[in-house]
C-alpha positions in Angstrom: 128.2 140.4 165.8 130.8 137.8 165.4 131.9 135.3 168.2 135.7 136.7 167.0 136.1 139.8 168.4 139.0 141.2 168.8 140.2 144.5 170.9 143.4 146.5 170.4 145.1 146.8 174.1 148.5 149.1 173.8 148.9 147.6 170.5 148.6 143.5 171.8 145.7 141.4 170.1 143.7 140.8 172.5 141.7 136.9 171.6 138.0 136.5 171.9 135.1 134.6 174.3 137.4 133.4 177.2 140.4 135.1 176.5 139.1 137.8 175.6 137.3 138.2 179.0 140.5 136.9 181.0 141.6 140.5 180.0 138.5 142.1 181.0 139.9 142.8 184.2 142.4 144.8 182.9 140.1 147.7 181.0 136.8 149.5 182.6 133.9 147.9 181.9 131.0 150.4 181.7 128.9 150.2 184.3 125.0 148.8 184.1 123.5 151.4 186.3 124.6 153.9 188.8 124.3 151.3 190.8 126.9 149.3 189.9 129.5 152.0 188.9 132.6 151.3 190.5 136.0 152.7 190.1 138.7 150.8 187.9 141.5 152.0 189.4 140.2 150.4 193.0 139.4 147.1 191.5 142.2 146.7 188.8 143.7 143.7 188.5 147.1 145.0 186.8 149.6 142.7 185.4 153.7 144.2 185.9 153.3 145.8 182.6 150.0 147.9 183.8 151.6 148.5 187.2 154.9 149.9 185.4 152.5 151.9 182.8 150.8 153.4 185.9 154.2 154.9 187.9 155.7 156.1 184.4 152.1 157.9 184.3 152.6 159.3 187.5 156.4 160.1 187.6 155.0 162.5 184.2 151.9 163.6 186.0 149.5 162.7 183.8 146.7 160.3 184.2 146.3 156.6 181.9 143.3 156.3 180.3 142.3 152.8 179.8 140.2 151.3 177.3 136.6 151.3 177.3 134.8 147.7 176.7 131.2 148.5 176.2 128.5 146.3 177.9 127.0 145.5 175.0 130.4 143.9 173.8 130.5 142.0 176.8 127.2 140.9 176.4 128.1 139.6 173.0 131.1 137.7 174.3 129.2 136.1 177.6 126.2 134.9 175.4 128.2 132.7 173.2 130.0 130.8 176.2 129.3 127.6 177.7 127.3 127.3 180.8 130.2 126.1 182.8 132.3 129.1 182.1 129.2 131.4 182.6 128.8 130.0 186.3 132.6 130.3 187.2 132.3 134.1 185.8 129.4 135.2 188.0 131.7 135.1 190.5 134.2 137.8 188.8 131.8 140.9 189.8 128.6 141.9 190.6 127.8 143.7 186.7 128.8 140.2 185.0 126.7 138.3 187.8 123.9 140.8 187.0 124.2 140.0 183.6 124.3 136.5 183.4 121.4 136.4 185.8 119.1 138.4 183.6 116.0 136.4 181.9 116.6 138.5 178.8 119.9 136.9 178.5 119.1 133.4 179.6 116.4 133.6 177.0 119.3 134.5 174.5 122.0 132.4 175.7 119.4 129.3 174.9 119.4 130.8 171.6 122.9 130.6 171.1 122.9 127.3 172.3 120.7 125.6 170.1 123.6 126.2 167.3 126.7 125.7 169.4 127.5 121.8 168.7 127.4 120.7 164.9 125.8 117.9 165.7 123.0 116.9 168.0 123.3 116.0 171.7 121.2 113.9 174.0 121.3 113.1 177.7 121.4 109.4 178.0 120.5 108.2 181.9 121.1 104.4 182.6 119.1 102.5 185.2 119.9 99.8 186.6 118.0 98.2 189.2 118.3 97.1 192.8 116.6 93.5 192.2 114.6 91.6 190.0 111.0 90.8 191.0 109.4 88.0 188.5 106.1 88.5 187.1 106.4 92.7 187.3 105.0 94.5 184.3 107.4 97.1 184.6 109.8 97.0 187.5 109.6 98.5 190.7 113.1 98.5 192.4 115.0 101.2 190.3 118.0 102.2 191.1 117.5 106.0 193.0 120.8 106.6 191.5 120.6 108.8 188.6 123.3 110.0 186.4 123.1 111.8 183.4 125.8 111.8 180.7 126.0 114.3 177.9 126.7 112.4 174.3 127.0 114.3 170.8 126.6 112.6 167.1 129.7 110.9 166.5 131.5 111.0 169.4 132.1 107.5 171.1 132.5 108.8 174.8 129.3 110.4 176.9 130.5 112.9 179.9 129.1 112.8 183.2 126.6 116.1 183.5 124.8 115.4 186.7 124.2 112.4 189.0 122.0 112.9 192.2 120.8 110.1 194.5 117.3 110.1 195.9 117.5 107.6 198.4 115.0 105.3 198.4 111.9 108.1 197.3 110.5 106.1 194.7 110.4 102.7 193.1 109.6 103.1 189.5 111.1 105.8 186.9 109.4 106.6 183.5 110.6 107.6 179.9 111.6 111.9 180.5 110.9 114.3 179.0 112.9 117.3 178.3 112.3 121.1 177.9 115.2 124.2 176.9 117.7 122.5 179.1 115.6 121.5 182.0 115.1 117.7 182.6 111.8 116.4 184.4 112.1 113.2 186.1 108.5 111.5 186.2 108.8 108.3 189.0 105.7 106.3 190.5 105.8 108.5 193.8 107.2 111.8 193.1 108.1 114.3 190.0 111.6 115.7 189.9 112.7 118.6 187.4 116.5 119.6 187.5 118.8 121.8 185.1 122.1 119.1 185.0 124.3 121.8 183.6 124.1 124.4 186.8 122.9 121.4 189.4 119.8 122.9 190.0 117.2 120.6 191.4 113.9 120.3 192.4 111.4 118.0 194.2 107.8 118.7 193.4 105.3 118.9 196.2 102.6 116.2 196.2 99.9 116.7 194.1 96.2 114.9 193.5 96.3 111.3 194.5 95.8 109.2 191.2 93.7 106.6 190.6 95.3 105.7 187.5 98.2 103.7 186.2 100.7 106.0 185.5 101.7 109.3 186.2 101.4 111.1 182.7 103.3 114.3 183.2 104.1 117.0 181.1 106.9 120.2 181.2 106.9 123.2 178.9 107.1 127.0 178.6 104.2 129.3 179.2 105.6 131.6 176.1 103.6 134.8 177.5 105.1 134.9 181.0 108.5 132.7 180.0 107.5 130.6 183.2 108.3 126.7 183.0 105.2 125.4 183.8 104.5 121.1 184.9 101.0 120.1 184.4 100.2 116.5 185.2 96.5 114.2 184.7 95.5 112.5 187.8 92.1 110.4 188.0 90.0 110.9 191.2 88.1 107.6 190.0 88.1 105.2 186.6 86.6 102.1 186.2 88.0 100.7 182.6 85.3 97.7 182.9 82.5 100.1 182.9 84.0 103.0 181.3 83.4 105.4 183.9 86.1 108.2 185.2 86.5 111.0 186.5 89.9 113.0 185.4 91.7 116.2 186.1 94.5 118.3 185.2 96.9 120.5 187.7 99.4 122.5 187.1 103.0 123.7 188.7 105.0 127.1 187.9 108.5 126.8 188.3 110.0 129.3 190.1 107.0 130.8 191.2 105.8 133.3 194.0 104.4 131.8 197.1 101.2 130.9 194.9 102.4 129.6 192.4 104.9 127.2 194.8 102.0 124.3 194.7 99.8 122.3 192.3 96.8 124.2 191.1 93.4 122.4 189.0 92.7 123.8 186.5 89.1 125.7 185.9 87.7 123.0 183.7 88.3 119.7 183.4 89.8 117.9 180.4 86.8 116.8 177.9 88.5 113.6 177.2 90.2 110.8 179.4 93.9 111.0 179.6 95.9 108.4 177.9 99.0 106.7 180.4 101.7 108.1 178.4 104.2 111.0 178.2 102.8 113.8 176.3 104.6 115.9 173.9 105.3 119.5 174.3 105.2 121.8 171.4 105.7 125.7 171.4 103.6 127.0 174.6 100.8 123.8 174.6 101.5 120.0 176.1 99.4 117.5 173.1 98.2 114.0 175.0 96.7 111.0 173.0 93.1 110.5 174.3 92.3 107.1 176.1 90.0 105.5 173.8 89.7 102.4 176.5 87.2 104.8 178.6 85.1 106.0 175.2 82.3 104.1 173.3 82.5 106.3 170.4 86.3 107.8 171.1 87.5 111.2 168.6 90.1 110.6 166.5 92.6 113.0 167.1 94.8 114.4 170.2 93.7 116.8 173.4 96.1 120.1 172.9 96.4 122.1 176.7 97.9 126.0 175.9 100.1 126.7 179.0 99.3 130.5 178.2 95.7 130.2 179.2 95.7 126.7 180.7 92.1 126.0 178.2 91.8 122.7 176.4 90.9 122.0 172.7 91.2 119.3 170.4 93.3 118.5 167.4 92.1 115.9 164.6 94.1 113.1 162.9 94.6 114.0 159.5 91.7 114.1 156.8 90.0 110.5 156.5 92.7 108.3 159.4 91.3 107.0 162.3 93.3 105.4 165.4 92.1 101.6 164.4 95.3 99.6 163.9 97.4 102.4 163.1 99.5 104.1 165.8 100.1 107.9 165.7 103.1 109.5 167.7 103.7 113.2 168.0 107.1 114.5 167.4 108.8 117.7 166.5 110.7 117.4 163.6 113.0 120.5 161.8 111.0 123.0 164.6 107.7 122.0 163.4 104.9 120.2 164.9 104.9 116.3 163.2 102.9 113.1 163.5 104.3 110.0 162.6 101.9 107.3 161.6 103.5 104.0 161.6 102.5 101.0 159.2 104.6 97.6 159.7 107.4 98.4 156.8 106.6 102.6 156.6 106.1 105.6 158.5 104.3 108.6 156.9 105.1 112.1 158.2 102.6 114.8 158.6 103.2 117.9 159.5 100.6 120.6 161.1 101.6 123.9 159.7 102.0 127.0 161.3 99.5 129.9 161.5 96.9 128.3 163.3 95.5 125.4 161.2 94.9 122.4 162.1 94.7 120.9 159.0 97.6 117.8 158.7 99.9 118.2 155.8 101.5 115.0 154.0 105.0 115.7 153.9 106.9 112.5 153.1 107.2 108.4 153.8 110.1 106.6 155.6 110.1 103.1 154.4 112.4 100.8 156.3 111.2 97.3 157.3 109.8 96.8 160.8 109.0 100.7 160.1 106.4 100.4 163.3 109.4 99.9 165.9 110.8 103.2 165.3 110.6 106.2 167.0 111.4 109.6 165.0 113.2 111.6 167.1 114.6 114.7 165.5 116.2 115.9 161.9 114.7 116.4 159.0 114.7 114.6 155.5 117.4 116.6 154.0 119.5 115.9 156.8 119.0 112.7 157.4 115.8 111.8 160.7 117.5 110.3 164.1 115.1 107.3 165.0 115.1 105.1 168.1 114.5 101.3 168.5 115.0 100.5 171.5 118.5 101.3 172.9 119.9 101.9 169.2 119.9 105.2 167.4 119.7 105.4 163.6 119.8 107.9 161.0 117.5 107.2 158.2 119.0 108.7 154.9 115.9 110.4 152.7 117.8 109.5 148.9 119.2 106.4 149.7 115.8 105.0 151.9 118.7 103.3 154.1 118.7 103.9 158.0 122.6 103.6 159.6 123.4 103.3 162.9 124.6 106.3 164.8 125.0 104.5 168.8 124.2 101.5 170.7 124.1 102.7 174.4 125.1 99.6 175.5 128.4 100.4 173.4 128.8 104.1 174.7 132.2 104.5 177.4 129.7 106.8 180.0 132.9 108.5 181.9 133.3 110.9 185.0 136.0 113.2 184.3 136.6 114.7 187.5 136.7 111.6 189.1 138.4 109.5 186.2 135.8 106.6 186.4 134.0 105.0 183.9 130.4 103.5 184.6 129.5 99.3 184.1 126.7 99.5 181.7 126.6 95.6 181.8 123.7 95.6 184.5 121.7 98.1 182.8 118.0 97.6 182.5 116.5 100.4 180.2 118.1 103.9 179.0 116.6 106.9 179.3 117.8 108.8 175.9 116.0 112.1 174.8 117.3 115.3 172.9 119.1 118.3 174.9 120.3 121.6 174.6 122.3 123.2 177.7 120.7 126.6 179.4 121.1 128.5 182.4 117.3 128.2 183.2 116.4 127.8 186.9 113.9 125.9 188.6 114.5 127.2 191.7 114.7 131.1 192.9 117.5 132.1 192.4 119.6 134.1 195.2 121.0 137.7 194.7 124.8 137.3 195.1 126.3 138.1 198.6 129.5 139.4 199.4 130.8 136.0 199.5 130.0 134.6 196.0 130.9 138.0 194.3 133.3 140.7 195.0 132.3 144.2 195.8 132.7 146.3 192.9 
């Protein structure tokens, strides 16, 4: 059904999405369930038009029938709106509330989403920090200021989404990762996942003590139950001198019931020793590199966890490529599954297909000089791939083999609107830069609307 939809009221064009809904209040919606059947005439909203309608109606003795918008039309309208306008309109009645809270049409308005902007967004987070401490491999006095700022291809402004400040909870943050509009915020003493378009946070409860070096954290869906699930590797003991460890694996549900509201191992352990890093989600399993520091005689290929069944298995590299000095990176690329194996002045793509194989396909060969510094992010070769290095985005043109640059962060005006500030980037230490797509996905329970946040209907 098409986002213009247009309605006939007494012979005046009615617009679609916003304004379209602006007029709601002026027809009778059909009601969800008995439940929520209220009468029009009660709740109307009338302009002096209606109200002049209405005593011409009854000076004649006859009754005005108003038009009927089905909910299936306003279904169609709500699911194409941004989040921002979906939050104000919960409050409009108690049918649109129960609408918009609905999974079915969460699940939908992501959908929707995905192909609202023409050209790609990303949250971009800069940190700054509170002092410098010489001789620190990676700092440890980070700013517990976070704000997130919403940037699209081609635009040279990014807009304040979100900014929360933890107050002194941790010391060190670490690259995020990001999952159908929810953010996960991975720090040396705590993990934080929040939704910056509705300003819905929330702060893990402790889980394993780790042993290791880094908290190597992972966020995805559980496609079966459409639960956001965290998992996170933890080492009870590892000794990288003698190669000894002892690793596990626990997992978090997102707005879970009371059980689910903590950190729970998983049955087995995983076969392999986790590698330090950020793993890389990929429809309904989390994919980790295998810390080949801890193995004599390491596999060559990835440990793949499905969130459905929380069981482990393993994935190869492709056909005849070993680790050695090559270094593989997972990435999704055109909604498939990619590993990008860099070489000093090339990158080759492989792709894993679909159906259950996991048999690497070549697919094609970015060559671009100091090819190993890059970091494929997202596009495809017809389009044109957005890499990283460093703080610098680039879009590496397939035909003519040329990369261009797309952004500096350092050169991006990060602005709050409602205040009318615009944030110093000249004491920035490292950005946080990763893909997003807005959604209305919670992390915490939501609450049934009161009488306060919704009117009676």
């Amino acid at each position: 059904m098409s986002s213009q939809v247009q309605i006939l009221r007494r012979g005046i064009p009615v617009a679609s999405g916003v304004g379209l809904l602006q007029h709601c209040t002026n027809v009778a919606i059909r009601p969800l369930n008995d439940a929520m059947d209220f009468s029009a005439k009660k709740n109307l909203d009338m302009n002096k038009q209606d109200e002049r309608v209405l005593r011409t109606c009854k000076r004649r003795g006859r009754r005005q029938s108003l038009p009927v918008v089905s909910e299936e039309l306003i279904f169609e309208i709500l699911v194409r709106l941004p989040v921002q306008t979906l939050m104000r309109f919960k409050s409009v009645c108690k049918a649109w509330h129960a609408i918009i809270s609905d999974p079915f049409f969460i699940r939908m308005h992501l959908q929707q989403s995905t192909h609202r902007h023409k050209g790609p967004c990303f949250l971009i987070t800069p940190h700054s920090l509170d002092k410098v401490i010489d001789d620190e491999a990676w700092p440890t006095t980070f700013s517990n200021s976070i704000s997130l700022y919403l940037w699209q291809e081609g635009q040279k402004d990014a807009s304040l989404m979100h900014s929360t400040d933890f107050h002194g909870e941790f010391g060190t943050v670490y690259p995020m990762s990001h999952c159908d509009g929810l953010v996960m915020i991975p720090t040396d003493t705590k993990v934080y996942v929040l939704n910056p378009a509705i300003g819905d946070v929330l702060k893990l409860p402790d889980g394993h003590k780790d042993e290791g070096s880094f908290h190597s954290v992972g966020l995805g869906l559980d496609r079966r139950t459409f639960k956001y699930k965290v998992v996170r590797s933890f080492y009870r003991s590892v000794d990288y001198s003698k190669r000894t460890y002892d690793v596990g694996m626990e997992v978090f549900t997102l707005g879970g019931d009371d059980i689910d509201s903590t950190w729970r191992s998983t049955v087995n352990d995983p076969p392999y020793p986790i590698q330090s890093q950020v793993p890389k989600y990929f429809e309904g399993s989390v994919y980790w590199d295998i810390c080949e520091d801890l193995l004599e005689n390491p596999p060559h290929g990835f440990l793949k966890f499905s969130l459905e069944d929380e069981t482990f298995s393993f994935i190869c590299y492709p056909c005849g490529q070993s680790k050695g000095d090559n270094e593989f990176m997972l990435t999704e690329l055109g909604g498939q599954l990619c590993l990008a194996q860099r070489f000093p002045t090339q990158i080759v793509i492989w792709v894993l297909p679909s159906g259950g194989s996991h048999r690497w396909v070549r697919l094609y060969v970015i060559n671009l000089l100091e090819a190993w510094t890059l970091e494929p992010l997202l596009g495809t070769l017809k389009d044109g791939i957005l890499v990283r290095r460093g703080n610098y985005l680039y879009r590496y043109d397939g035909i003519l083999r040329q990369a261009r640059e797309v952004v500096c962060a350092h050169q991006v005006t990060y602005k709050n609107p409602k205040e009318g500030s615009i944030y110093e980037v000249k004491d920035v230490f490292y950005f946080n830069i990763i893909p997003y797509v807005e959604s209305l996905v919670r992390v915490t329970r939501a609450r049934s609307p009161s009488g306060s946040s919704a009117p009676r209907v």
